[in-house]
C-alpha positions as CSV (number, residue, x, y, z in Angstrom):
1,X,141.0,115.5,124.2
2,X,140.8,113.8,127.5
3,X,139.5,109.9,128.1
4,X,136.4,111.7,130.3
5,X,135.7,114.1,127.4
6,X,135.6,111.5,124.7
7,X,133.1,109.0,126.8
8,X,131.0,112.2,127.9
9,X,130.4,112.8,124.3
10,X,129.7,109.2,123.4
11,X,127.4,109.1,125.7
12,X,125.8,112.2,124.8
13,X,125.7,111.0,120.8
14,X,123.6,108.3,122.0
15,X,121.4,109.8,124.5
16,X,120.5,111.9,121.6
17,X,120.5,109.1,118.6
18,X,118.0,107.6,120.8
19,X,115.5,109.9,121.4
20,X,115.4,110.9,117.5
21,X,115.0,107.3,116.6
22,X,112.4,106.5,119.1
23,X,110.3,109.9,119.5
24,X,107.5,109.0,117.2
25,X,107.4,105.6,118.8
26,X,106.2,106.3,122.3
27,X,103.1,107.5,121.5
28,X,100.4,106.1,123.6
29,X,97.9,103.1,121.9
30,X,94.2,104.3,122.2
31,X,93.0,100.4,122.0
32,X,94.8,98.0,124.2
33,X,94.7,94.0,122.8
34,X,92.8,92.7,125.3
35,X,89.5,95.4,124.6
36,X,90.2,94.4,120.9
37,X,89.5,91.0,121.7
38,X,86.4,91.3,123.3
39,X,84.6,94.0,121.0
40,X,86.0,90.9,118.1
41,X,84.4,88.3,120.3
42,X,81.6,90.5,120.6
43,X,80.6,91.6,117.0
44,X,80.9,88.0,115.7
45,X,78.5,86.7,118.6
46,X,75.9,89.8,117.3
47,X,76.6,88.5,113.5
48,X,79.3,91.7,112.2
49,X,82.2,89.1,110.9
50,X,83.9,92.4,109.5
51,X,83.8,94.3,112.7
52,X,85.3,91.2,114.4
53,X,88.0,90.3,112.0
54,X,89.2,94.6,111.6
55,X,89.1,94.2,116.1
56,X,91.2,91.0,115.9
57,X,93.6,92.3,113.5
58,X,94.1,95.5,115.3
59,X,94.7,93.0,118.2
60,X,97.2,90.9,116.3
61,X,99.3,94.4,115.8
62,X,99.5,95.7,119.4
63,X,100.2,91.5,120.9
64,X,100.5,88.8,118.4
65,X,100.8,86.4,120.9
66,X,97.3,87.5,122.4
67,X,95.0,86.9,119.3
68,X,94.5,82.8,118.5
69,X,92.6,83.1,115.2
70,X,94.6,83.0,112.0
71,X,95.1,87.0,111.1
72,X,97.2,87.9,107.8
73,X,100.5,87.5,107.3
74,X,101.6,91.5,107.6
75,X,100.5,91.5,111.1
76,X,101.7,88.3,112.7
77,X,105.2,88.8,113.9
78,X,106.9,87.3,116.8
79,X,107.1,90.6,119.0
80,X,105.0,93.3,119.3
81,X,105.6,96.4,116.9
82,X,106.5,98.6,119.2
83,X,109.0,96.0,121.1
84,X,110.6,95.5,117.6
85,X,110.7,99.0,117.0
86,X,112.9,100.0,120.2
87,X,115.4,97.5,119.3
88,X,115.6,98.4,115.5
89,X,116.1,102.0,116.8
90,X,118.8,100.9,119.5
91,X,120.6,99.0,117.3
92,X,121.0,101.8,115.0
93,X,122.0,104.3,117.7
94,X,124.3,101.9,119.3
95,X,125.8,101.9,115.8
96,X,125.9,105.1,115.5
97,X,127.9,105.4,119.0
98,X,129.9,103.0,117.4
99,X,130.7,104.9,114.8
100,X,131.0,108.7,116.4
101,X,133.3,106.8,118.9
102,X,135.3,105.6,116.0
103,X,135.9,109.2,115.0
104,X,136.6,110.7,118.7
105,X,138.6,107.9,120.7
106,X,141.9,105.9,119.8
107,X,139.8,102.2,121.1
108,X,139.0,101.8,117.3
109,X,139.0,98.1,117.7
110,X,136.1,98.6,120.5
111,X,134.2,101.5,118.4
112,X,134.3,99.1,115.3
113,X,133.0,96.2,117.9
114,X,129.8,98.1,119.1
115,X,129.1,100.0,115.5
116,X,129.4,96.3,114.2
117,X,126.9,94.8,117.0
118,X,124.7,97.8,116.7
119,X,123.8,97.7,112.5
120,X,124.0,93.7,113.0
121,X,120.7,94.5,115.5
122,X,119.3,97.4,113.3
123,X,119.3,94.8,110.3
124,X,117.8,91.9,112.3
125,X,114.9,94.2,113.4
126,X,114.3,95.9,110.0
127,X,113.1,92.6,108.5
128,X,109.6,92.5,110.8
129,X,109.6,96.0,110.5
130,X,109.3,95.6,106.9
131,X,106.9,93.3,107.0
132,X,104.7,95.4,109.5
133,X,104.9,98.3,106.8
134,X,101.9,96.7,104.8
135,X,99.6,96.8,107.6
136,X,99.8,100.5,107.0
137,X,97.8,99.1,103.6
138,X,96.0,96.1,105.3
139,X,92.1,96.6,105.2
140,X,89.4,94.5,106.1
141,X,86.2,93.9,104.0
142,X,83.1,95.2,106.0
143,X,80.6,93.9,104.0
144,X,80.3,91.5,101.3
145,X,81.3,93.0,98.5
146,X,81.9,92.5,94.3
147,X,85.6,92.5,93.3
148,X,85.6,94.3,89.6
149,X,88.2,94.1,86.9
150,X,88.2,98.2,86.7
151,X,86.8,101.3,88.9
152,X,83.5,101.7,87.9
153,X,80.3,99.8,89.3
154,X,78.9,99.1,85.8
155,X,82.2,96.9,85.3
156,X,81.6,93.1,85.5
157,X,82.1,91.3,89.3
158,X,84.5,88.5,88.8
159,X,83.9,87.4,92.3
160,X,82.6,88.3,95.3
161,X,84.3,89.0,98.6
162,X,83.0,87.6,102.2
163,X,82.9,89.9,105.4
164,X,85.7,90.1,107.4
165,X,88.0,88.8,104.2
166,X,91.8,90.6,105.1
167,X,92.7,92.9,101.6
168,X,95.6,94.7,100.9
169,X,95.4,98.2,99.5
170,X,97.4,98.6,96.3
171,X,96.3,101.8,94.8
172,X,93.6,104.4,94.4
173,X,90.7,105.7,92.3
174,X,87.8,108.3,93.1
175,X,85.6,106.1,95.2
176,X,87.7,102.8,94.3
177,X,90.3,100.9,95.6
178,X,92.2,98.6,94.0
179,X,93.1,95.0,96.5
180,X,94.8,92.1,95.9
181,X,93.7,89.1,98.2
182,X,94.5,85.2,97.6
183,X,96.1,86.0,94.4
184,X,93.4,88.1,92.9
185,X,93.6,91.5,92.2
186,X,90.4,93.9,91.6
187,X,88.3,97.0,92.3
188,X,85.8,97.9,94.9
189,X,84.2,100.5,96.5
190,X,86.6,102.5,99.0
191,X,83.5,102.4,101.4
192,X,83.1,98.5,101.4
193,X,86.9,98.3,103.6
194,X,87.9,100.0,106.4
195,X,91.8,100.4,107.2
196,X,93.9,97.9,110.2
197,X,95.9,100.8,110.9
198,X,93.5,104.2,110.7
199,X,94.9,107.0,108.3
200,X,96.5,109.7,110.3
201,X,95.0,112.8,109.6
């Protein structure tokens, strides 16, 4: 196998590693941070605190650096998701060059090098990624609401939770959800939160 032939298929490994990784990642944002911002700015000024903290933590995920007010944990990241997402995805299909190079040249020092680099950026990138994963169960309370010890309204409220209070979404009964928030854990109605990042249908 010619030198040409083994670069053309490198080349063509990761022009198609690439677009596999990174497909579902393109899609176009129907909110952009900056209208975020201002429908936040605007339902706090008209009294909604849970409409304004759900706008500014949608905010926080498309441009961290945009939103000022403090925003949980699972969607404060240094880059933007979709920023972090290209390089974890070119990381991995530089390593997978790396590694199909590997198996069709002799330059296995140089293969080894850019596999190497590649899963060295892959694993840097995986961390935020990670850590944007729980937005995907990030909700925001609505309305002030009872936290209960089980999933049924006649159960005890062990505390009450504020409008606009950040919960995340551990697991699922009829019309209840079970949170955790500041170290407590609970029920309340499904209706009382709405979702950071809306359920894909």
């Amino acid at each position: 196998m010619s030198r040409h032939d083994t670069l053309r298929r490198t080349r063509l490994v990761f022009a198609c590693s690439l677009a596999l990784l990174l497909a579902p990642l393109t899609a176009h944002a129907e909110w952009s941070s900056a209208e975020l911002l201002d429908s936040a700015d605007a339902a706090a000024n008209a009294g909604h605190p849970g409409e304004a903290a759900l706008a500014r933590h949608r905010a926080a995920l498309l441009d961290p650096s945009a939103v000022e007010a403090p925003v949980h944990p699972s969607v404060s990241t240094l880059l933007p998701p979709h920023l972090t997402a290209w390089i974890f995805g070119g990381g991995v299909a530089l390593g997978l060059t790396g590694i199909a190079w590997v198996a069709l040249s002799g330059r296995r020092r140089d293969a080894l090098a850019a596999a190497a680099l590649g899963l060295t950026v892959a694993t840097a990138a995986a961390s935020p990624l990670s850590q944007l994963a729980n937005a995907r169960d990030l909700a925001i309370v609505m309305e002030a609401t009872p936290l209960r010890p089980s999933p049924a309204l006649s159960a005890p409220s062990t505390i009450s939770l504020d409008a606009g209070a950040p919960v995340l979404i551990r697991a699922e009964h009829g019309d209840f959800v079970e949170i955790s928030a500041d170290d407590r854990t609970g029920w309340v109605p499904r209706a009382s939160l709405t979702r950071v990042v809306p359920p894909t249908t």
